[in-house]
Phi, psi and omega in degrees: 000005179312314189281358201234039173289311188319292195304313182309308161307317199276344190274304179359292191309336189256066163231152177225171188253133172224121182245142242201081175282167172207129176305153186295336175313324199276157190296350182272352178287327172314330201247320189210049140064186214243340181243123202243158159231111168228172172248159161233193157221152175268112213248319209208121168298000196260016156126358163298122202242117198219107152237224194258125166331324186281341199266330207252357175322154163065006201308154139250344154186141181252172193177108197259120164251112152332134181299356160293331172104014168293158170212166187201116207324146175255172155227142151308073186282344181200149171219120169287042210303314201292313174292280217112001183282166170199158184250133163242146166248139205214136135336060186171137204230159158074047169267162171264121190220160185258153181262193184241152191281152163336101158334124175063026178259009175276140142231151175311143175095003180260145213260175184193164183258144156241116099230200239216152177273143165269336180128138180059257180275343226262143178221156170231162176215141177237181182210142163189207209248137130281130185250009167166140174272008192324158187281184189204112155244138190241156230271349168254049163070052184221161179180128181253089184341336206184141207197164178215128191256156179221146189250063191181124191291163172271143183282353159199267176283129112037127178067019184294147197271107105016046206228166178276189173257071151198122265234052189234131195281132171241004186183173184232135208251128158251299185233168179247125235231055174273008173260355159275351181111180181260117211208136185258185160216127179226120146329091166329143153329324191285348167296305134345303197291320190315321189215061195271289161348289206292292214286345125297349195260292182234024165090345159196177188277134196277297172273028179250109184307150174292143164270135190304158146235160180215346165075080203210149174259051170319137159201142199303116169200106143109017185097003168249192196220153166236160160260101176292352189165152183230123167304140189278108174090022197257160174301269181007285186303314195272038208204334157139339200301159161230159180294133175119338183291149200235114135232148195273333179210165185234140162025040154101001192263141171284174192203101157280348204217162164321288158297357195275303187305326192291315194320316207270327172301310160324336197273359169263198187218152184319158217015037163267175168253173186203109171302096184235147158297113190225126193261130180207143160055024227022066137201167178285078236180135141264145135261141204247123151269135219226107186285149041088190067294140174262321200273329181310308192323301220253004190258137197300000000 
């Protein structure tokens, strides 16, 4: 990375530190504890700040520190859950912000930078290759048509900046992809960009219908969907799925794979009911679960 100190430079200053208490009551705790550390970027000089959903769910006060070491009170301005992005807003104008790379401009085999807060002022930085936009479904009802992998771990919190060598943000760095080797995953820009607008006016996107939730740990085994783990007090739970169920079908369509379950659930709305096919015990039975809303569950 010797040669990219300049790019490394211009990008910094519109990098953050994010720091993230949540009461011990909420339901995000159980999963990603009550004191959060995440980075961010700095998007808008007028103080908009874009990391990951996991770090700011449930904040009851945020503390944002600038690689100078100013810090400065967050607010929670927005959430994505169906992408993972989130908005922080910090007081303060006139910031040094990074722009967003072209809609649809990665390609493969182009190199990039990541970085990441480390704590307060302190950054850390990798470099590599992307090696695929392949889509990403992860086992807490989430699934992204499109991603962007890098071939470089992420150096530090969650929601670290992603970028090209023209110092332009190409991604939001979400997971460490470490049983494939070391490889990040960052939430394209074009996700962020696509509803930049909604997601400042009212804190989520408006014109995208809600997705159903069951509060469930689908996971992939042998060509079937297993149910891995059940939320506590979740549709799911209160409706009957239990751990351990193969389910074979959503509303009569059969589901070999992870996106095959989501694709068919996504297609109702929070309170509908939703018809799955279930293996229990060898035997066979449908069940109707009366879905859920997430962002209810889950609001601060």
């Amino acid at each position: 990375m010797n040669g990219h100190i300049g790019l490394i430079h211009s990008i910094l200053p519109a990098t953050a530190d994010i720091q993230v208490t949540v009461p011990d009551n909420h339901p995000s705790t159980r999963n990603l504890g009550s004191e959060r550390g995440g980075s961010g970027t700095i998007v808008d000089p007028d103080g908009y700040i874009l990391t990951v959903h996991y770090v700011t769910v449930g904040a009851a006060s945020i503390t944002v520190t600038l690689p100078d070491g100013e810090q400065h009170p967050g607010a929670l301005a927005a959430q994505d859950q169906e992408t993972g992005l989130a908005l922080v807003k910090i007081p303060a104008r006139g910031l040094p912000f990074l722009r967003p790379a072209a809609l649809d401009s990665v390609a493969l085999g182009q190199p990039a930078v990541i970085i990441a807060s480390s704590g307060q002022a302190a950054r850390r930085v990798s470099g590599g290759y992307v090696s695929s936009m392949d889509g990403y479904d992860g086992h807490w009802e989430y699934m992204l048509e499109k991603t962007i992998r890098l071939t470089a771990p992420n150096p530090g919190f969650g929601g670290g900046t992603m970028a090209n060598f023209k110092g332009e943000i190409i991604g939001v760095v979400s997971l460490n992809l470490t049983e494939i080797g070391k490889f990040s995953l960052a939430i394209p820009i074009d996700c962020y960009l696509q509803h930049a607008q909604e997601l400042k006016q009212y804190g989520h996107v408006r014109s995208r219908p809600r997705r159903p939730w069951l509060g469930f740990y689908p996971q992939p085994l042998a060509g079937h969907v297993v149910v891995g783990g059940i939320v506590a007090g979740g549709p799911a739970e209160r409706h009957g799925l239990k751990e351990g169920d193969i389910i074979i079908g959503v509303e009569k369509k059969e589901i070999r794979s992870r996106p095959e379950l989501y694709q068919e659930m996504w297609k109702k709305r929070p309170g509908e009911r939703i018809s799955f096919r279930i293996l229990r015990d060898e035997q066979s039975f449908d069940l109707e679960i009366i879905a859920g809303d997430r962002s209810d569950r889950y609001r601060s």
